[in-house]
KEKE-3310 file (N, C-alpha, C; in steps of 0.2 Angstrom, whole numbers, plus 5000, padded with zeros to 4 digits):
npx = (5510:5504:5514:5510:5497:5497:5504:5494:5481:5485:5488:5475:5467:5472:5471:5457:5450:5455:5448:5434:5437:5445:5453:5468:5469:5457:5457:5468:5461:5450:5455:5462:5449:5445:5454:5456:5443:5446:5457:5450:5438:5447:5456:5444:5439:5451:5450:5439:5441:5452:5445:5436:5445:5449)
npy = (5472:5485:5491:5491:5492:5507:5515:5509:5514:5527:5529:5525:5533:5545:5542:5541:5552:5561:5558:5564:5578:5591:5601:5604:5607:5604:5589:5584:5588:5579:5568:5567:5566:5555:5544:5544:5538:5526:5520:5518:5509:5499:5495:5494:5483:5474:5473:5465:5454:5452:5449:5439:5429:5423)
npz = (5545:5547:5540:5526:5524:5527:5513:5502:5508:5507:5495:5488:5492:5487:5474:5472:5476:5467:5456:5458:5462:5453:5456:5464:5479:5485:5481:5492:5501:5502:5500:5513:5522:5517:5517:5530:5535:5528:5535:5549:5547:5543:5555:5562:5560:5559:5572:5576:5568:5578:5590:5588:5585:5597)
capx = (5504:5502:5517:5507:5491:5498:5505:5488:5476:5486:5485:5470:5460:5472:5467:5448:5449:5456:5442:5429:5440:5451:5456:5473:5468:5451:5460:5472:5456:5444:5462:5462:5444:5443:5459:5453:5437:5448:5460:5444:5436:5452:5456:5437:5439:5455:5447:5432:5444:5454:5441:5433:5450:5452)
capy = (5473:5490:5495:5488:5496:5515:5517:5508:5518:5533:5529:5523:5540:5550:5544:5542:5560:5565:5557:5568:5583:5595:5606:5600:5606:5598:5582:5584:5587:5574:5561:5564:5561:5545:5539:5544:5533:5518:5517:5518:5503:5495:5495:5491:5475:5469:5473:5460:5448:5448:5446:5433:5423:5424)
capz = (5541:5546:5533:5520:5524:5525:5508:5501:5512:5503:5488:5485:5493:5482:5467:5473:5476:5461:5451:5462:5461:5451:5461:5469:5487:5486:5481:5496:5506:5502:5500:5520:5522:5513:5522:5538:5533:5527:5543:5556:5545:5544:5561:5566:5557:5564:5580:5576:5571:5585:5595:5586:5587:5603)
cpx = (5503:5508:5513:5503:5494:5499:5495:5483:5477:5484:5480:5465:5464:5470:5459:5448:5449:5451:5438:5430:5445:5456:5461:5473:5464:5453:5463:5464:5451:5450:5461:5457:5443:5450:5457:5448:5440:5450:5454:5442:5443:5455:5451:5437:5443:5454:5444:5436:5448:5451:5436:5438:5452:5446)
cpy = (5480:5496:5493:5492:5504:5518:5515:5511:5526:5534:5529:5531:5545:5550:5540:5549:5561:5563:5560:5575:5584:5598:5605:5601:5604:5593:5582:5581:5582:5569:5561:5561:5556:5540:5539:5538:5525:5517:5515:5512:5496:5490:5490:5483:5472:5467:5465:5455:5446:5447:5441:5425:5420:5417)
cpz = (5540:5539:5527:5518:5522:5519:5503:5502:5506:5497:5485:5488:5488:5475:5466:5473:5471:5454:5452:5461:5454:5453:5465:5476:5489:5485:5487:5503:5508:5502:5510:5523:5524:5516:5528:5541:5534:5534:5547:5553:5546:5550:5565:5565:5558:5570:5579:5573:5574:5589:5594:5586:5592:5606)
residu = (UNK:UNK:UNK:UNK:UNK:UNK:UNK:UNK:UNK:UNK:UNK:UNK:UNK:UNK:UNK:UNK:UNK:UNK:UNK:UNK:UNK:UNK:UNK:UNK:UNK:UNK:UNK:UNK:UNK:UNK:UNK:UNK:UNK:UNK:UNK:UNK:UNK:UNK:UNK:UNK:UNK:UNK:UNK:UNK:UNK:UNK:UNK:UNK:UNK:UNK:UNK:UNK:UNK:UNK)
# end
């Protein structure tokens, strides 16, 4: 699962960013952000359903 997620997580904040931004290092910079955001959510919520499975 977590191959799946990695690419998607990237992707998807670098072309959020690049909508917000022009600036190719502000993209870069807000792209780490916004992944950093997905992953912690990501995570939080495998969390709570492995421990709802359980």
């Amino acid at each position: 699962m977590i191959y799946i997620a990695i690419p998607l997580i990237i992707a998807f904040s670098i072309c959020y960013a690049a909508t917000r931004h022009e600036d190719l290092g502000r993209i870069f910079i807000h792209a780490a952000k916004v992944g950093g955001w997905l992953a912690f959510f990501l995570a939080l919520v495998v969390f709570i359903l492995g421990m709802i499975a359980r």
